[in-house]
C-alpha positions in Angstrom: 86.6 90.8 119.5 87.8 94.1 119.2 85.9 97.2 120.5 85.4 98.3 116.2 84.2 94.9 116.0 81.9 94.7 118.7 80.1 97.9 117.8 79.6 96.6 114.2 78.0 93.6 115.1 75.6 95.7 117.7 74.7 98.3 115.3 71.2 97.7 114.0 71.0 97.1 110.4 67.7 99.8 110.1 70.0 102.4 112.0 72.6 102.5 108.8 69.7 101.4 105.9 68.6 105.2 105.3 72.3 106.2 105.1 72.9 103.8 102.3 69.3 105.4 100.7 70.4 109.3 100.9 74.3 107.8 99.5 73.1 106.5 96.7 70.0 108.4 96.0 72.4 111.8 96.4 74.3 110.2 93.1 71.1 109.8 91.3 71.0 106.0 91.8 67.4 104.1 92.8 66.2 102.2 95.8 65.9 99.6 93.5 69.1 99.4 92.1 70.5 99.3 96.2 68.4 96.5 96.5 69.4 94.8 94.1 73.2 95.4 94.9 71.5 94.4 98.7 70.1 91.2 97.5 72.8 90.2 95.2 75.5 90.3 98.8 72.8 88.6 100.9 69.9 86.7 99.1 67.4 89.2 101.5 64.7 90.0 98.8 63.1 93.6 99.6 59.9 91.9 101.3 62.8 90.2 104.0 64.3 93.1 103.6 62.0 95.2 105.5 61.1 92.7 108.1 64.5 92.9 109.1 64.4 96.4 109.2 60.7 96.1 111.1 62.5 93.7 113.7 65.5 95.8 114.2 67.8 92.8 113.7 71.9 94.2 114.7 74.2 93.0 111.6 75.3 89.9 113.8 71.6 88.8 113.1 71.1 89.9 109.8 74.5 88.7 108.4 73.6 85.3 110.5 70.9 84.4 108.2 72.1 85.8 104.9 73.2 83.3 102.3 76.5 84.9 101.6 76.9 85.4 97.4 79.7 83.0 96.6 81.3 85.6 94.4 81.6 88.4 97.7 85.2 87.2 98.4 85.6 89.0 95.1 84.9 92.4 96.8 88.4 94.3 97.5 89.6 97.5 98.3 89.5 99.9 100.7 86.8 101.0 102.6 87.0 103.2 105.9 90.3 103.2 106.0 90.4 99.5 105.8 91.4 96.6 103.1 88.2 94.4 103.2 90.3 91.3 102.2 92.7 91.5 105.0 89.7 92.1 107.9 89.8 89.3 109.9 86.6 89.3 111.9 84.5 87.6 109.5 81.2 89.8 110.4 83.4 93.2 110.0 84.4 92.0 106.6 80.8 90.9 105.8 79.6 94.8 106.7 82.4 96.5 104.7 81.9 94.4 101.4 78.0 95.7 102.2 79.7 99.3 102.5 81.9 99.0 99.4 78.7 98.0 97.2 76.9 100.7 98.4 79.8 103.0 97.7 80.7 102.1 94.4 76.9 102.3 93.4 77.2 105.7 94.5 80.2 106.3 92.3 78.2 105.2 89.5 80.1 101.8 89.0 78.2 100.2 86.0 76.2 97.5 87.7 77.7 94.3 86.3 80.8 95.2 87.9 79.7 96.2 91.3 77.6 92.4 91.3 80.8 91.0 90.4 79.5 89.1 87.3 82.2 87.3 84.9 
């Protein structure tokens, strides 16, 4: 595992939760729709949600237990300097699709698109 991959799966997933908040909420999205965009990637509804956050889970755990949306392989692009379908941890990958959703709700992607529906 590679030192970049090593410190995503350490970071704590409550550490990096008020970042995605002030992103979106900066672009005059809601908490709401994050969640939503949150729950869509992982099945975590917001009472889960916060738990997680409460426990301090790292993104190893809290990527462990999500039920992964079957469409998320859909999510491309770049983010961080990275293309998210050619990461190869499978972790990594799983925190930069989380970071693209939360980025393109920030750029005020119309919210059918950013959950990837048909």
């Amino acid at each position: 595992m590679s030192s970049h991959d090593e410190r995503i799966a350490k970071m704590t997933f409550a550490s990096v939760y008020p970042h995605y908040i002030t992103k979106v909420e900066k672009k005059g999205r809601t908490v709401a729709e994050l969640q939503q965009v949150i729950e869509w990637l992982t099945g975590y509804d917001a009472k889960k949600l916060q738990k997680l956050i409460a426990a301090k889970v790292t993104f190893e755990q809290f990527f462990q237990e999500a039920s992964l949306h079957p469409n998320a392989h859909l999510i491309t692009g770049v983010i961080c300097g990275y293309r998210i379908e050619e990461i190869e941890n499978p972790l990594t990958q799983k925190a930069r699709y989380l970071d693209k959703l939360v980025d393109e709700l920030a750029k005020g992607r119309k919210m059918e698109k950013i959950l990837r529906v048909a």
